[in-house]
C-alpha positions in Angstrom: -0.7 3.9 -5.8 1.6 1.0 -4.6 -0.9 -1.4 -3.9 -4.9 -1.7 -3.3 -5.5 -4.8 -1.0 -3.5 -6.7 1.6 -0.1 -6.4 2.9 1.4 -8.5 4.9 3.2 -6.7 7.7 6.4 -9.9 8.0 8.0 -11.1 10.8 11.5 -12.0 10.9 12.1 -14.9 11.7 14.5 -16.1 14.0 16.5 -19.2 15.5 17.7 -20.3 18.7 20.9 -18.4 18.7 19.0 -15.4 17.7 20.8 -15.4 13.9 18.1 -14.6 10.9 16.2 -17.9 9.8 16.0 -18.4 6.4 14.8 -21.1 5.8 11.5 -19.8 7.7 11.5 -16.8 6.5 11.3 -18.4 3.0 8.2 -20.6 4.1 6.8 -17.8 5.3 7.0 -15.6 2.5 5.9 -18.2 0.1 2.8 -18.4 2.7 2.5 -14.9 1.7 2.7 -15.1 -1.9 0.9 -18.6 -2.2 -2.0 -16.5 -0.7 -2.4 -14.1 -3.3 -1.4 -11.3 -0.7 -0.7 -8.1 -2.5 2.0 -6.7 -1.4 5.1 -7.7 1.7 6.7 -5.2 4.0 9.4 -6.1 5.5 11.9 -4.7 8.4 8.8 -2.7 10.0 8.0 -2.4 13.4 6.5 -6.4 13.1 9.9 -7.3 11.7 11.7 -5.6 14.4 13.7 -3.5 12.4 15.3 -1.8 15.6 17.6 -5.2 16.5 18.2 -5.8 12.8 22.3 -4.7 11.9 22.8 -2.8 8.6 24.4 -6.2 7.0 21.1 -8.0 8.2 19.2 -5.4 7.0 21.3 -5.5 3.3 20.6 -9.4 3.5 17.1 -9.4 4.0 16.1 -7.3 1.5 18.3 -9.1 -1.5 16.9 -12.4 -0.1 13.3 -11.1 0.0 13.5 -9.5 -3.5 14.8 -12.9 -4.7 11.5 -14.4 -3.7 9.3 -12.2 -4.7 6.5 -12.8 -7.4 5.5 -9.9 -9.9 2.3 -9.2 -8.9 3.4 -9.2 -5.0 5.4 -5.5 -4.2 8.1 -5.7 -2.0 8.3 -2.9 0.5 10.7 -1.6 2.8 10.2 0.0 6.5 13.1 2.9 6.2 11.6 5.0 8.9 14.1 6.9 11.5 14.0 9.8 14.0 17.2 11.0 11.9 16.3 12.3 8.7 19.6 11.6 7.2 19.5 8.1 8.1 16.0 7.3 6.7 17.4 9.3 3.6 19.8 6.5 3.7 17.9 3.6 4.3 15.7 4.4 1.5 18.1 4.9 -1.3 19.4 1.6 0.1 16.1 0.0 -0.3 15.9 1.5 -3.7 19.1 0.5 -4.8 18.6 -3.1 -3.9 15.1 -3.2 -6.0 12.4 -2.4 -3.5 9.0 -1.2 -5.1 8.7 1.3 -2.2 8.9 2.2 1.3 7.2 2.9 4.5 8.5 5.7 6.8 7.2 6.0 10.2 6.9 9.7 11.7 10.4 10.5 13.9 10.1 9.2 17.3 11.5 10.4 20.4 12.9 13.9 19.2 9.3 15.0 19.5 9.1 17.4 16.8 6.5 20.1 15.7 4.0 19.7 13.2 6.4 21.8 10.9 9.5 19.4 11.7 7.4 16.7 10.6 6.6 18.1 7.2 10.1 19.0 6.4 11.6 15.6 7.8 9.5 14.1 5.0 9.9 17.1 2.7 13.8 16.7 3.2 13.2 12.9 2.7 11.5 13.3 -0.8 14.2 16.1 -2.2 16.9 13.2 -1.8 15.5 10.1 -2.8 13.8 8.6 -5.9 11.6 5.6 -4.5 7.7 6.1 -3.2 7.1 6.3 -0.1 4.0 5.6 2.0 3.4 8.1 5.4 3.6 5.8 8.6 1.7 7.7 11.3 1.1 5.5 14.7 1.2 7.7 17.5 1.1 4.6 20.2 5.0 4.1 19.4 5.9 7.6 18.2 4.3 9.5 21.2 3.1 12.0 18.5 0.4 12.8 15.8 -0.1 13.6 12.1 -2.4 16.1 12.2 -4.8 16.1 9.1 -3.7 19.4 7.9 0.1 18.4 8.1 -0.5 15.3 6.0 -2.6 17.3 3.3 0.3 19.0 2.8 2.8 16.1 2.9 1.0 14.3 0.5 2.0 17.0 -2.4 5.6 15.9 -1.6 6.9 14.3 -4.7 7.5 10.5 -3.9 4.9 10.7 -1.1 2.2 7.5 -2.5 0.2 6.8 0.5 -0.4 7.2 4.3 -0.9 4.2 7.0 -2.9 5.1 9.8 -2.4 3.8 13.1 -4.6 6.0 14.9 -7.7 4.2 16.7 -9.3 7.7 17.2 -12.3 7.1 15.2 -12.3 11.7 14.4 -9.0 11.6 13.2 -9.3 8.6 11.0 -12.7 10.1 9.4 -10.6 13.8 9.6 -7.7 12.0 7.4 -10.4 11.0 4.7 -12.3 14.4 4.7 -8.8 16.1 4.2 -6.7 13.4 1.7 -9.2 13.5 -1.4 -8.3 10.7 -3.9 -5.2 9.8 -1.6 -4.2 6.3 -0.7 -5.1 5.6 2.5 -4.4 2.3 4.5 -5.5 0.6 7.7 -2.8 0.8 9.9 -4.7 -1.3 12.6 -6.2 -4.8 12.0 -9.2 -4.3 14.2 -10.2 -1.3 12.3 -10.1 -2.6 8.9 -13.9 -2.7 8.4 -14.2 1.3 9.2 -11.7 1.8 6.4 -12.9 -0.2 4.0 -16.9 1.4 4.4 -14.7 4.9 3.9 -13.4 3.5 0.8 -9.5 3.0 1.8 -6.8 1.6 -0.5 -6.6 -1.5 1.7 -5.0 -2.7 5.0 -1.3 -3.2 6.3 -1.7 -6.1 8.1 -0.6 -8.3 11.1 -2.8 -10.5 11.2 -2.6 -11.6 7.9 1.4 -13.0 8.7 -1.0 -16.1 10.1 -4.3 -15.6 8.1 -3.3 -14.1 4.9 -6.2 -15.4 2.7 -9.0 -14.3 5.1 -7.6 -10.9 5.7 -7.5 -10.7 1.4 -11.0 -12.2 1.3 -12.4 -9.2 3.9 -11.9 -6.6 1.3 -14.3 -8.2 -1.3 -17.5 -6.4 -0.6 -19.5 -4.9 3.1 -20.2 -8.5 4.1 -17.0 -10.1 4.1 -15.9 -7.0 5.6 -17.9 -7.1 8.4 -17.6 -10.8 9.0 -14.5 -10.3 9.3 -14.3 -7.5 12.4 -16.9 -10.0 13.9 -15.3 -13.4 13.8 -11.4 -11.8 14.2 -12.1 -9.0 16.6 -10.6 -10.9 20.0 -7.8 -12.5 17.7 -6.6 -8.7 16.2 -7.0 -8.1 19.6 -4.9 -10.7 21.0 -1.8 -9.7 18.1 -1.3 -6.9 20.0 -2.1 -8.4 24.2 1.9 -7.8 24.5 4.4 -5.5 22.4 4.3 -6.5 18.7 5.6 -9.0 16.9 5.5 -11.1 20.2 1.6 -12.5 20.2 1.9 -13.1 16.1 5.1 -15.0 16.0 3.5 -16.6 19.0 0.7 -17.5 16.4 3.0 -18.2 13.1 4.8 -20.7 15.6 1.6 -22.8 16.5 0.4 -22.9 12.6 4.0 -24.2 12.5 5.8 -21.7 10.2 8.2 -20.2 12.1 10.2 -20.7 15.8 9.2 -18.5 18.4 12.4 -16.6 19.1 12.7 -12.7 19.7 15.2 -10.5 20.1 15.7 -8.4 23.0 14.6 -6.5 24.9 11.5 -8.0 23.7 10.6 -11.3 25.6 8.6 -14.7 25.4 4.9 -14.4 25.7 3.2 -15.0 28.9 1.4 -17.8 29.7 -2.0 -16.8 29.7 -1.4 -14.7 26.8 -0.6 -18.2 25.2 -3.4 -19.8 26.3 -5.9 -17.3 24.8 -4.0 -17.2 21.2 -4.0 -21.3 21.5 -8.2 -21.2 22.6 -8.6 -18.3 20.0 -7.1 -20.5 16.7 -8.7 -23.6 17.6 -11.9 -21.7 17.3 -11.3 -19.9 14.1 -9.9 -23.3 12.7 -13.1 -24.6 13.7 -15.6 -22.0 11.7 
């Protein structure tokens, strides 16, 4: 197992010009870490990893790792819809000191059941690094099905599944068929159902502006719950417009970071804004 807790899913950070911000990116990664969080992934879908350049890519990771405490593991998004590029990415990641990986599912090529076991099969045959299963059929346009990842997880290297899916029968179909497999919450507003199954903990968005209450909610039922009931319009709200846009809205009013994207993503609408703004004040106020 990687991790049992809270990661933080990061942003990247950006400035006017659209260039990487550093020097946010470092406050914002000692947020992290100053937070107890247990573990950071970086270059994922909330750290648009699809506008990042290889030499970005290189100098994020060698700048993250820098920062990174001991008893925080640094994780990588390497995912592709080539295999031989996400076999790439990954020794990369490894190479440069990453604890592990995240691989989403391919996208676009919309593959069988069978291509998706041997793209991760392939995957595990040519790299040494673990990986953890990304499965979120909202960008991919396709599904892990339970059977599929029972088999996946036997692949050496293969150290845990996040799971994006909101159905409620395949989540509970995942945990029947993944005995004594690390399973994490793929989707903030779902954390409570995985933690009553017993999951391995939560990669998180929210927790890029609220690290220390997303850790707290995995402490026992209660927390848990209080959690899904004070946080359920603001998890919401992180996702009212394509991801990252609402957080690093959010991250920008707590004053960590700037509010730039890159496209084709765009600024948050206005009454988006206005509901994250009327939505912090609140949980500020609790």
């Amino acid at each position: 197992m990687i991790f049992k807790g809270v990661c933080t899913a990061l942003v990247t950070p950006f400035t006017r010009n659209k260039n990487i911000d550093y020097e946010s990116f470092e406050k914002l990664i000692n947020f992290q870490i100053g937070n107890m969080v247990d573990a950071i992934l970086i270059l994922g879908t909330t750290g648009e990893s699809s506008t990042i350049s290889c030499k970005e890519r290189e100098e994020i990771i060698k700048f993250t790792k820098k920062l990174i405490k001991p008893n925080c593991k640094l994780i990588v998004g390497t995912g592709s819809n080539d295999t031989l590029k996400a076999i790439g990415l990954t020794n990369q990641a490894c190479d440069l000191g990453a604890d592990a990986c995240l691989i989403v599912t391919p996208y676009y090529n919309k593959c069988t059941q069978k291509g998706i076991y041997n793209h991760y099969k392939i995957i595990s045959q040519n790299t040494n690094i673990p990986y953890i299963v990304y499965n979120v059929p909202s960008r991919t346009g396709f599904n892990i099905e339970a059977k599929t990842m029972q088999k996946i997880a036997t692949l050496n290297n293969v150290a845990g599944l996040k799971e994006a899916n909101s159905n409620i029968e395949h989540i509970l179909s995942m945990f029947s068929n993944l005995k004594n497999f690390p399973i994490y919450c793929g989707n903030d507003n779902l954390s409570h159902i995985f933690y009553a199954l017993k999951g391995n903990g939560i990669i998180s968005v929210t927790s890029n502006v609220f690290p220390k209450t997303v850790k707290k909610s995995l402490r026992n039922n209660e927390e848990s719950f209080l959690y899904y009931k004070n946080f359920y319009n603001f998890n919401n709200l992180m996702f009212c417009e394509p991801n990252p846009t609402p957080v690093k809205y959010a991250l920008f009013k707590k004053k960590i970071i700037k509010n730039y994207l890159r496209q084709p993503l765009d600024c948050l609408e206005q009454k988006h804004k206005k509901l994250i703004d009327d939505e912090l004040k609140k949980l500020e106020n609790m």
